[in-house]
C-alpha positions in Angstrom: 147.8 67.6 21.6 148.4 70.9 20.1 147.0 74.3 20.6 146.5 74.7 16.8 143.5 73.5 14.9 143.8 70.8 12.3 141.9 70.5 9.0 140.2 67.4 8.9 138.1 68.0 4.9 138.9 70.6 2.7 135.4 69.9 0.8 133.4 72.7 2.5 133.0 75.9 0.3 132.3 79.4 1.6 129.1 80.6 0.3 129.2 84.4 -0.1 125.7 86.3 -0.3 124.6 86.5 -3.9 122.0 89.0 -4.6 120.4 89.6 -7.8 119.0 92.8 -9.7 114.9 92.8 -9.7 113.4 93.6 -13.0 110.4 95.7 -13.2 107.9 92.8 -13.1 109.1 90.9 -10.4 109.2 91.9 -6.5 111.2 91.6 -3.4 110.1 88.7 -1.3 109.8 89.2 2.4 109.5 87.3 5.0 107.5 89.1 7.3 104.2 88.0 7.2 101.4 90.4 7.6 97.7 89.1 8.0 95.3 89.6 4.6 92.2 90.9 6.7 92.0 92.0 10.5 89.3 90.2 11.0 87.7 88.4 14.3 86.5 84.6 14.2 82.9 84.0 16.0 82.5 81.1 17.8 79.2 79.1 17.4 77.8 77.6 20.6 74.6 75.3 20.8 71.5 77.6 22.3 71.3 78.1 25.7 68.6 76.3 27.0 68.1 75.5 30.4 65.8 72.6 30.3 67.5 69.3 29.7 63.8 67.9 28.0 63.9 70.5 25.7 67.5 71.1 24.6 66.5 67.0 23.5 63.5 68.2 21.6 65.2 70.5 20.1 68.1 68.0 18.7 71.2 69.9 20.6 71.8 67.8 23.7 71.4 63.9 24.5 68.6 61.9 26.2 67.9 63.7 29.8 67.7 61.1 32.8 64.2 62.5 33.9 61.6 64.8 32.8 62.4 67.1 35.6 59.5 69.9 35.7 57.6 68.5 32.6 54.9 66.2 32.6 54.2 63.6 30.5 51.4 65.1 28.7 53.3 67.6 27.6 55.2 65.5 25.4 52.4 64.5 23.8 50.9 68.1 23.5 54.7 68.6 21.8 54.2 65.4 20.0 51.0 66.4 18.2 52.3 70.3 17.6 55.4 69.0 15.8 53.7 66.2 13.7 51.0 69.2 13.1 53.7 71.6 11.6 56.2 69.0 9.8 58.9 68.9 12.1 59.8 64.9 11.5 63.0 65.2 13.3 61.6 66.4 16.5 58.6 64.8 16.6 60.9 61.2 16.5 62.9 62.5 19.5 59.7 63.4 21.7 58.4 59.8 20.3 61.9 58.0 21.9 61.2 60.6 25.1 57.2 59.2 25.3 58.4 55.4 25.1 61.1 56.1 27.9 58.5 58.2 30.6 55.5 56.1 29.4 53.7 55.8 32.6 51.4 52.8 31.0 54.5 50.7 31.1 54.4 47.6 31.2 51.1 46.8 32.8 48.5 48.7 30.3 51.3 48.8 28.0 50.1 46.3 24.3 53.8 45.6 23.7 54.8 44.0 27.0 51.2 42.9 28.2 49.3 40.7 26.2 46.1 41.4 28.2 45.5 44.9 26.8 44.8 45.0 22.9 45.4 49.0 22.3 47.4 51.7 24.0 45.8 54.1 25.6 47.8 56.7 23.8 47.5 55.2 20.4 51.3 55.0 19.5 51.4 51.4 19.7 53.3 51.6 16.0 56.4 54.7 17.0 56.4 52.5 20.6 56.7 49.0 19.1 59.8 50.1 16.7 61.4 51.4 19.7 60.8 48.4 21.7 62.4 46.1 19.0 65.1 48.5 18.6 65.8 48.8 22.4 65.9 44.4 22.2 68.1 44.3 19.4 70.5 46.7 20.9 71.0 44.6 24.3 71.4 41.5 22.4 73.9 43.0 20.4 75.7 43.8 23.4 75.2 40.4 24.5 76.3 38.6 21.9 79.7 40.8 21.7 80.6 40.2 25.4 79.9 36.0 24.2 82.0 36.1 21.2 84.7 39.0 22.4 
């Protein structure tokens, strides 16, 4: 092979730079790009709250394991403040939080015994939705695993 190059196409064109006069209207284009407004972005984090029970109540976290330092009356002192000033949402989740740490369950419980007529903590109608919900949920899962 020779040293010398060969032209293989003679299609390619040289492209010289073509610039154009700017009228009075128009502008130069850059194409450095500079920020609009120096401005800093905030972050929004849930509240800091260091009780698992309440960060529940209060709608920001998920269902806590145990009850840690409260005690079940609480909840229901909770229960009748937030019925007492409207708060629907939070008075459901204490509701769910009542049915889970009920301590009348399931001997002095209505839904589960049917030797007692009335709870003692008249929420036999919040407590029974729960129940069928809870039921309906593990046969779902039950069915799934039988059909999947």
């Amino acid at each position: 092979m020779s040293d010398k190059w060969e032209v293989v196409d003679e299609d390619e064109e040289i492209v010289g730079e073509e610039e154009e006069a700017v009228g009075e209207e128009e502008g130069t284009v850059e194409a450095d790009e500079e920020p609009v407004e120096d401005r800093e972005e905030q972050v929004v984090t849930p509240p800091r709250v260091a009780d698992p029970v309440y960060t529940y109540i209060l709608g920001v976290g998920n269902a806590p394991e145990s009850l840690g330092e409260w005690r079940f009356y609480d909840l229901l002192a909770e229960l009748r403040k937030a019925e007492a000033l409207g708060y629907r949402d939070r008075a459901k989740r204490i509701r769910r939080l009542v049915f889970m740490y009920c301590p009348y369950k399931p001997r002095r419980c209505p839904i589960y015994t049917i030797e007692v007529e009335k709870c003692p903590l008249h929420m036999e109608k919040s407590c029974r939705a729960l129940a069928f919900h809870s039921l309906r949920k593990s046969q779902k899962k039950t069915r799934t695993w039988f059909h999947g």
